[in-house]
BAMI-206815 format. One record per residue: residue number from 1; residue in one letter; x, y, z of N, C-alpha, C in turn. Coordinates in nm, 2 decimals. Atoms other than C-alpha are relative to their C-alpha. Example, Ala and Ser with C-alpha at 12.3 -4.5 7.8 and 13.67 -1.06 7.14 Angstrom:
2
1,A,0.09,-0.12,0.00,1.23,-0.45,0.78,0.09,0.12,0.00
2,S,-0.09,-0.11,0.00,1.37,-0.11,0.71,-0.08,0.11,0.08
***
This chain:
177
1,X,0.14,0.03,0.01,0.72,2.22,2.36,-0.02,-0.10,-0.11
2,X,0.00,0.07,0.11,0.63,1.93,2.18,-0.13,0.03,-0.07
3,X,0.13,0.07,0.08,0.32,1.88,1.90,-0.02,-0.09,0.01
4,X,0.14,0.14,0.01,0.03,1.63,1.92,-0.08,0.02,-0.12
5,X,0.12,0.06,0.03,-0.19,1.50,1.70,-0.09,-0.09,0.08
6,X,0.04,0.05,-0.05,-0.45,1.35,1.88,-0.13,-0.07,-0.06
7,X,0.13,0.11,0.08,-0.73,1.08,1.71,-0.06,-0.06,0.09
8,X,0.08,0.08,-0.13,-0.98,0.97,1.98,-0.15,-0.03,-0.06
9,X,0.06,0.07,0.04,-1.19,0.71,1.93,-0.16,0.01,0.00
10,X,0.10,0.03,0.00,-1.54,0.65,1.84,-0.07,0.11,0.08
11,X,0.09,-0.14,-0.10,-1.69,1.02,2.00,-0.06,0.10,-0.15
12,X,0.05,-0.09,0.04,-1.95,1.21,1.86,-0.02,-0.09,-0.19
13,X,0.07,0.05,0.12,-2.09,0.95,1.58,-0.06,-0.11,0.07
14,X,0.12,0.00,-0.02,-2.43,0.88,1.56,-0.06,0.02,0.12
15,X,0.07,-0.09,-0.12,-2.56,1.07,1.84,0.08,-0.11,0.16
16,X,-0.05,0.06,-0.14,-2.30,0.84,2.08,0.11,0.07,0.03
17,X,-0.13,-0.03,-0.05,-2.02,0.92,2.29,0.00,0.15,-0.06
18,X,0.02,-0.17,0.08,-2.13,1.30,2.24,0.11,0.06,0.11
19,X,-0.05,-0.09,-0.06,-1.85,1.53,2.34,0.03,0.16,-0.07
20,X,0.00,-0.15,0.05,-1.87,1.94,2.30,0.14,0.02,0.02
21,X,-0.19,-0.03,-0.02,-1.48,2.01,2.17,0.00,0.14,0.10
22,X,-0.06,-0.14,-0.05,-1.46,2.36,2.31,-0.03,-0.02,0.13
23,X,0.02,0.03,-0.13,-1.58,2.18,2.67,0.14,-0.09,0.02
24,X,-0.14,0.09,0.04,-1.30,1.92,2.57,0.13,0.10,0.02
25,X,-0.10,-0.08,0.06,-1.04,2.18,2.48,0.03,0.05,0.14
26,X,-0.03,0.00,-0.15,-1.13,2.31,2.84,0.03,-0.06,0.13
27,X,-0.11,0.11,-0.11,-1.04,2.01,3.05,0.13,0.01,-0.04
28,X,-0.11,0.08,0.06,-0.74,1.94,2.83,0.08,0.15,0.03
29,X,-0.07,-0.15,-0.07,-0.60,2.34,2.93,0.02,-0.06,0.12
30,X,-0.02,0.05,-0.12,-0.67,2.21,3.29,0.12,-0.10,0.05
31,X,-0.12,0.09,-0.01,-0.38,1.94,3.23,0.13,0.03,-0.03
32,X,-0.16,-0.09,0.03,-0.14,2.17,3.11,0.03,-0.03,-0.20
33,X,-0.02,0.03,0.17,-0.20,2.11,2.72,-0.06,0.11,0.01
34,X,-0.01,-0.16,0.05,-0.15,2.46,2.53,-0.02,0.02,-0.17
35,X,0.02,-0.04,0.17,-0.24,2.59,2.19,-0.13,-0.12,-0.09
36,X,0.03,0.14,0.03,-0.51,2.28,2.16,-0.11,0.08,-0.13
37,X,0.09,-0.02,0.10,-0.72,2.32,1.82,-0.05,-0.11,-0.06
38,X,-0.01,0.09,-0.02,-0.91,2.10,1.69,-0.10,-0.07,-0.18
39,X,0.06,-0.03,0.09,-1.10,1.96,1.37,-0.14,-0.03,0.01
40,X,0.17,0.00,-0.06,-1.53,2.03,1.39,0.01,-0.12,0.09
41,X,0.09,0.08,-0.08,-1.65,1.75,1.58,0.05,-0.15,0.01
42,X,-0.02,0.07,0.00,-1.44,1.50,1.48,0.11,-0.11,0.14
43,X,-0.11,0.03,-0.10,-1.22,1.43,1.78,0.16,-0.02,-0.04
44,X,-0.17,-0.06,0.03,-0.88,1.53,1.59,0.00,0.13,0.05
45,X,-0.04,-0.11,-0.02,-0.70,1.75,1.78,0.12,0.03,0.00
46,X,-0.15,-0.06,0.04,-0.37,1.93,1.74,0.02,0.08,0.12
47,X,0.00,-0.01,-0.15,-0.22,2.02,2.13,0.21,0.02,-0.01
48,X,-0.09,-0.01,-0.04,0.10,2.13,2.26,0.07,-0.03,0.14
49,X,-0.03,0.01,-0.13,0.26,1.99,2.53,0.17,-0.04,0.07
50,X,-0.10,-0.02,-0.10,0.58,1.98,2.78,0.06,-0.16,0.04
51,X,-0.05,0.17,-0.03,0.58,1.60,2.81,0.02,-0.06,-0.08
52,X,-0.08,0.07,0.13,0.79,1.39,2.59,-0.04,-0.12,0.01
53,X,0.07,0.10,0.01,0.64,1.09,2.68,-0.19,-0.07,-0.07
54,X,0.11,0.03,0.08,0.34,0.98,2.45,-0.11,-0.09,0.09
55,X,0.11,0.09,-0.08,0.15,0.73,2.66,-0.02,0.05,0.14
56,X,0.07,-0.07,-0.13,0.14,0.94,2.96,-0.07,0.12,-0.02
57,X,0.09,-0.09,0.06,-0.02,1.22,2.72,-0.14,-0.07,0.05
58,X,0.07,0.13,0.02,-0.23,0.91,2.62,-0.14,-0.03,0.12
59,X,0.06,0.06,-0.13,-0.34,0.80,2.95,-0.06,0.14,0.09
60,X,0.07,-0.15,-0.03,-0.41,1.20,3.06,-0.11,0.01,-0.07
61,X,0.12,0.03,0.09,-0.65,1.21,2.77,-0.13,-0.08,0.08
62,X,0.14,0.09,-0.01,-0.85,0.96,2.84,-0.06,0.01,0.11
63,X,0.05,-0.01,-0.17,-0.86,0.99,3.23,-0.09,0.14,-0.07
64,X,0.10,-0.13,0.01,-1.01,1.33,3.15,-0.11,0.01,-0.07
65,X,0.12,0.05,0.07,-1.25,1.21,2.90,-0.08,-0.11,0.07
66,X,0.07,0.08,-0.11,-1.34,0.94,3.16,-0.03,0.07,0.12
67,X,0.08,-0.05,-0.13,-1.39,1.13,3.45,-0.08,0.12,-0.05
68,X,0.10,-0.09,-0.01,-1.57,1.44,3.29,-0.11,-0.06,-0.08
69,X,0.14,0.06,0.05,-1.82,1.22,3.04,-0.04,-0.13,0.04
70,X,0.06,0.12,-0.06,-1.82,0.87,3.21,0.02,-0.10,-0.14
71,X,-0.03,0.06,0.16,-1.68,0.74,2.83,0.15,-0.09,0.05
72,X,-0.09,0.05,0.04,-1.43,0.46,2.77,0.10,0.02,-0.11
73,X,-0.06,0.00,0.13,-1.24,0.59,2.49,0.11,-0.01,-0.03
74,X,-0.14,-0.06,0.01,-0.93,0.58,2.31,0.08,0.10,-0.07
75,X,-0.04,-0.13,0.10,-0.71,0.84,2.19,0.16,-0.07,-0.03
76,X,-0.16,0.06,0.08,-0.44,0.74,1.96,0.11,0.17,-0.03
77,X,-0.09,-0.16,-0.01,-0.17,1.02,1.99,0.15,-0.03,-0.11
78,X,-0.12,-0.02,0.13,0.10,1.10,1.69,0.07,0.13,0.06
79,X,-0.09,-0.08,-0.04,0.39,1.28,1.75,-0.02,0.12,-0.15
80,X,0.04,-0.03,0.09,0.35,1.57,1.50,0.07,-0.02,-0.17
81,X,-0.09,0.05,0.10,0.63,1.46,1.28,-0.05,-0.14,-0.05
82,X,0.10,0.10,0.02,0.45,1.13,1.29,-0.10,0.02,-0.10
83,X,0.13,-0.06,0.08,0.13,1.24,1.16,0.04,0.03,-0.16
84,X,-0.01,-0.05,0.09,0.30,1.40,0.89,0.02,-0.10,-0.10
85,X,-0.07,0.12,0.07,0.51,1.08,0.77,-0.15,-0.05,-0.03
86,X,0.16,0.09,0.03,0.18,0.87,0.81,-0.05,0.04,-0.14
87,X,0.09,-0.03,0.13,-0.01,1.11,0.55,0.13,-0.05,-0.12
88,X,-0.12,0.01,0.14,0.34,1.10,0.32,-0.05,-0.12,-0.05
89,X,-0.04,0.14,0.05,0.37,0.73,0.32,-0.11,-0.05,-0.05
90,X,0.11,0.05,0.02,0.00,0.69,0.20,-0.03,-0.09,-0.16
91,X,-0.06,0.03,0.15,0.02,0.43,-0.11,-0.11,0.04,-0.10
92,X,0.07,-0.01,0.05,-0.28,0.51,-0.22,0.02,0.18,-0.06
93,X,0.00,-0.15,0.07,-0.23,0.91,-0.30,0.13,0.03,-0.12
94,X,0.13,-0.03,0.05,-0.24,1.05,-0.55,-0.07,-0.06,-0.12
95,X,0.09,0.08,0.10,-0.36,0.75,-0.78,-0.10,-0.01,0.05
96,X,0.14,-0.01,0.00,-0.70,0.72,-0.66,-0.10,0.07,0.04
97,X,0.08,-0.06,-0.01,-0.97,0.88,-0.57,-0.01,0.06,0.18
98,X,-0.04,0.04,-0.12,-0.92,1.02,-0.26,-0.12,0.05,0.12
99,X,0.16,-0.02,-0.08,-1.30,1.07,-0.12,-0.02,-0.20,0.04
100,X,0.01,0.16,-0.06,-1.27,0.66,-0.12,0.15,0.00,0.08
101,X,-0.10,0.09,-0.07,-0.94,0.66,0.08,-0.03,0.00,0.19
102,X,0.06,0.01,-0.13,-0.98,0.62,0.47,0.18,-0.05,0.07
103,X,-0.13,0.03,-0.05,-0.66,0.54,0.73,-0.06,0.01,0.12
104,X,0.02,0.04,-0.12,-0.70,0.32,1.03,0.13,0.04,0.05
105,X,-0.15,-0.06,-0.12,-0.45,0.46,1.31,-0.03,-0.11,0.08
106,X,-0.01,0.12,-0.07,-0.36,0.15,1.50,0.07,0.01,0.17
107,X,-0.12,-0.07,-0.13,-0.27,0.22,1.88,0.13,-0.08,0.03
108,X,-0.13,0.05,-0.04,0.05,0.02,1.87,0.03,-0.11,-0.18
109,X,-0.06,0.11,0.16,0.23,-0.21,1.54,-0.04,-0.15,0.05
110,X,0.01,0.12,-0.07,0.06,-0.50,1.52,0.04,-0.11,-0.03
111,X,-0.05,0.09,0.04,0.13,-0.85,1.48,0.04,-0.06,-0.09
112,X,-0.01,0.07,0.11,0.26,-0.99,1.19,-0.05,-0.11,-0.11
113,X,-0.01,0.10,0.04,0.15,-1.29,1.21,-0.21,0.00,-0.01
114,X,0.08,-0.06,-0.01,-0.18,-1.14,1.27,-0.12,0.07,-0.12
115,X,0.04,-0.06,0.16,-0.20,-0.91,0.97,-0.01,-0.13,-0.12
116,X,-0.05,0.13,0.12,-0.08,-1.22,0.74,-0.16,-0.10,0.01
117,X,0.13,0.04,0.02,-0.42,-1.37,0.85,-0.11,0.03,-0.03
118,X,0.09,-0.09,0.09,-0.61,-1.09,0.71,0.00,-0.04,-0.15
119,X,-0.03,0.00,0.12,-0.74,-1.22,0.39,0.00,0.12,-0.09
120,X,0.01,-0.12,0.13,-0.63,-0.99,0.10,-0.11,0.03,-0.11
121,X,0.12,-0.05,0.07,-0.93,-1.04,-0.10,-0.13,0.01,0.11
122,X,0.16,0.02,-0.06,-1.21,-1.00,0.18,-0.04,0.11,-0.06
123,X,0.06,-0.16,0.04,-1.31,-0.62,-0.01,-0.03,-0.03,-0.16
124,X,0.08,-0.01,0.18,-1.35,-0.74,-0.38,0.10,0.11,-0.04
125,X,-0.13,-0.10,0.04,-1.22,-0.42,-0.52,0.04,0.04,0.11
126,X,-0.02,-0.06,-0.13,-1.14,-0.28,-0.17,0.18,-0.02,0.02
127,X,-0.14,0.05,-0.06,-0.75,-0.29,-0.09,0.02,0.08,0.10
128,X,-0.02,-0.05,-0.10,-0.60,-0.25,0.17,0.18,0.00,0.03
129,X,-0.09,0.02,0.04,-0.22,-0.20,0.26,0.06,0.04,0.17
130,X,-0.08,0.01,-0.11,-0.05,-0.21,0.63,0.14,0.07,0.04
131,X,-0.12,-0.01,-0.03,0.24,0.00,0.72,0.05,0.07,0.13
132,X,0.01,0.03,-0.13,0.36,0.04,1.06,-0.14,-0.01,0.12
133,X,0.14,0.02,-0.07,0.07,0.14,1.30,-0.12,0.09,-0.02
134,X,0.13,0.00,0.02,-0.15,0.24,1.05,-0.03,-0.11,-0.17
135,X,0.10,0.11,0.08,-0.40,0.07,0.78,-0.05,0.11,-0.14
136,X,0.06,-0.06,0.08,-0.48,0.24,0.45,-0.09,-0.08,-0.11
137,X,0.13,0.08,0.01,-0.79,0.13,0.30,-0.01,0.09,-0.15
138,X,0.12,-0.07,0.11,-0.93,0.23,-0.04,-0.13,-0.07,-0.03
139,X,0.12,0.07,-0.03,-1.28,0.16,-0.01,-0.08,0.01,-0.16
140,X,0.06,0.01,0.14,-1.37,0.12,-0.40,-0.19,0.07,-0.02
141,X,0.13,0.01,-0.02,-1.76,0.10,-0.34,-0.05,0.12,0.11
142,X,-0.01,-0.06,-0.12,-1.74,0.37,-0.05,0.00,-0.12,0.10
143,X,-0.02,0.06,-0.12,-1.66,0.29,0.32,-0.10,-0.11,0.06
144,X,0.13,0.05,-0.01,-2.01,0.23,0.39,-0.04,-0.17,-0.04
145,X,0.05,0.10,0.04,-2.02,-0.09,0.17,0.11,-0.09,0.05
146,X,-0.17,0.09,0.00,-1.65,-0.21,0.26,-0.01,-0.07,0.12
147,X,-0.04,0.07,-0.16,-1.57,-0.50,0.46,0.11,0.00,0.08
148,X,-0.14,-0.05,-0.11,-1.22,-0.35,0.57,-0.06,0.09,0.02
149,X,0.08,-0.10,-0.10,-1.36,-0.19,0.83,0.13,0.05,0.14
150,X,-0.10,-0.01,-0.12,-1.20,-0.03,1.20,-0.05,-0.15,0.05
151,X,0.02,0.12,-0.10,-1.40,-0.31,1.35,0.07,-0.15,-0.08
152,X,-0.09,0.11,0.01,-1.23,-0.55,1.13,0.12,-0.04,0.04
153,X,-0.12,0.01,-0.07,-0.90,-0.45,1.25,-0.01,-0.04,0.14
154,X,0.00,0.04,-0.17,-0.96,-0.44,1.60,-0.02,-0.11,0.04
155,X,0.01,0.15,-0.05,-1.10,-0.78,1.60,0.07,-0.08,-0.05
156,X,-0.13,0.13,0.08,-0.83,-0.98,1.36,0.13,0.07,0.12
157,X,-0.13,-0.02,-0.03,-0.55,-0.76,1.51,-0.02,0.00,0.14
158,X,0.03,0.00,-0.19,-0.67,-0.73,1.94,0.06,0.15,-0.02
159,X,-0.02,-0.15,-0.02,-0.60,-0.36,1.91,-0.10,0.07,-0.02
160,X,0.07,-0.13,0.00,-0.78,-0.04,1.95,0.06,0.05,-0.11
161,X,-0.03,-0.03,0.12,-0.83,0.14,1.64,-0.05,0.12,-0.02
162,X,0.12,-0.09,0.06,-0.96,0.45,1.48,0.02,0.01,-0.12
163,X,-0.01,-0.02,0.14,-1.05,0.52,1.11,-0.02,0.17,0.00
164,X,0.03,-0.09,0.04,-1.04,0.86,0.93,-0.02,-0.01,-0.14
165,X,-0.03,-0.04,0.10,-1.13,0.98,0.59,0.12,0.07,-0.05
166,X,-0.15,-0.08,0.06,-0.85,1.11,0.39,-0.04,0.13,0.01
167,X,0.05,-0.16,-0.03,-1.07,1.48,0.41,0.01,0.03,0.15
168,X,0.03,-0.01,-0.18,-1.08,1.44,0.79,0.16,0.05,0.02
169,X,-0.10,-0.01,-0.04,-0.72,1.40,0.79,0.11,0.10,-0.03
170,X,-0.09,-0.12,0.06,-0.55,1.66,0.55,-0.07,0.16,0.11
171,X,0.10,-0.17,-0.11,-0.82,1.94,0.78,0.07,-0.03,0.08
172,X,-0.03,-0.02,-0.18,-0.64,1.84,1.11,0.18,-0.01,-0.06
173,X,-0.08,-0.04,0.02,-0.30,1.83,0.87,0.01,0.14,0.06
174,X,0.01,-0.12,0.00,-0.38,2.16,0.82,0.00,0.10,0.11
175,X,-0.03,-0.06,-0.09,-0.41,2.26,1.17,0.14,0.00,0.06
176,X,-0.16,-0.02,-0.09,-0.03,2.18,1.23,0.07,0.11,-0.06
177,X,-0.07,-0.11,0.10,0.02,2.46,0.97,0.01,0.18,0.09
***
């Protein structure tokens, strides 16, 4: 049986793309995913499943979030050893503050030539630092004010994106425990 983390996109902020997890939880049984838990409201979930392939998780997901809410979304899926590296490799911990850190999950590694066109000062104090297919962001000013944004990725890099808080992300750690 393998572990998932699962990060699906843009659901259940600001009264959009509303999905009730424990209705979620019950499609996602219906597919043959076991043990699924998940954190409040955020659309991180932690899932067990039989298929070793990641993008036909991927592509289950979403079909089921498309046919039961009529939503386009995406769900970026981490193997759970994944997940874990990700948080390790974070350059930002534990020098700064980590209520300003945030980590864009990138659905695939992007371009090179792509990132290199991201200017490094567009945040003022804001940095930001790229390592495989995710984006760690310290938002100096909070998130709120920062112009490294998810939407900035998505539109420099042509990929689907999600952001978390660093508190979003150690809670749905914590569910692999």
């Amino acid at each position: 049986m393998n572990r998932y983390v699962c990060l699906l996109r843009a659901i259940n902020v600001a009264g959009k793309n509303k999905i009730n997890m424990k209705d979620l939880v019950n499609y996602l049984e219906q597919i043959g995913l076991k043990n699924i838990s998940y954190y409040v409201h955020t659309g991180n979930l932690v899932f067990e499943s039989n298929i070793n392939n990641i993008k036909q998780v991927k592509l289950q997901i979403e079909n089921i979030i498309k046919n039961a809410y009529s939503y386009q979304i995406t769900a970026i899926i981490k193997t759970e050893n994944q997940f874990r590296i990700d948080i390790k490799q974070n350059p930002f911990m534990p020098k700064l503050d980590s209520k300003k850190i945030y980590v864009t999950f990138l659905d695939e590694i992007p371009d090179e030539k792509l990132i290199s066109m991201i200017a490094t000062d567009i945040g003022g104090d804001d940095k930001w630092v790229q390592i495989n297919d995710c984006i760690y962001v310290y938002a100096a000013n909070g998130y709120g004010r920062s112009k490294i944004t998810n939407t900035l990725f998505e539109n420099k890099l042509k990929i689907k994106a999600t952001s978390r808080n660093w508190n979003s992300i150690i809670s749905t750690k914590k569910l692999l425990n």
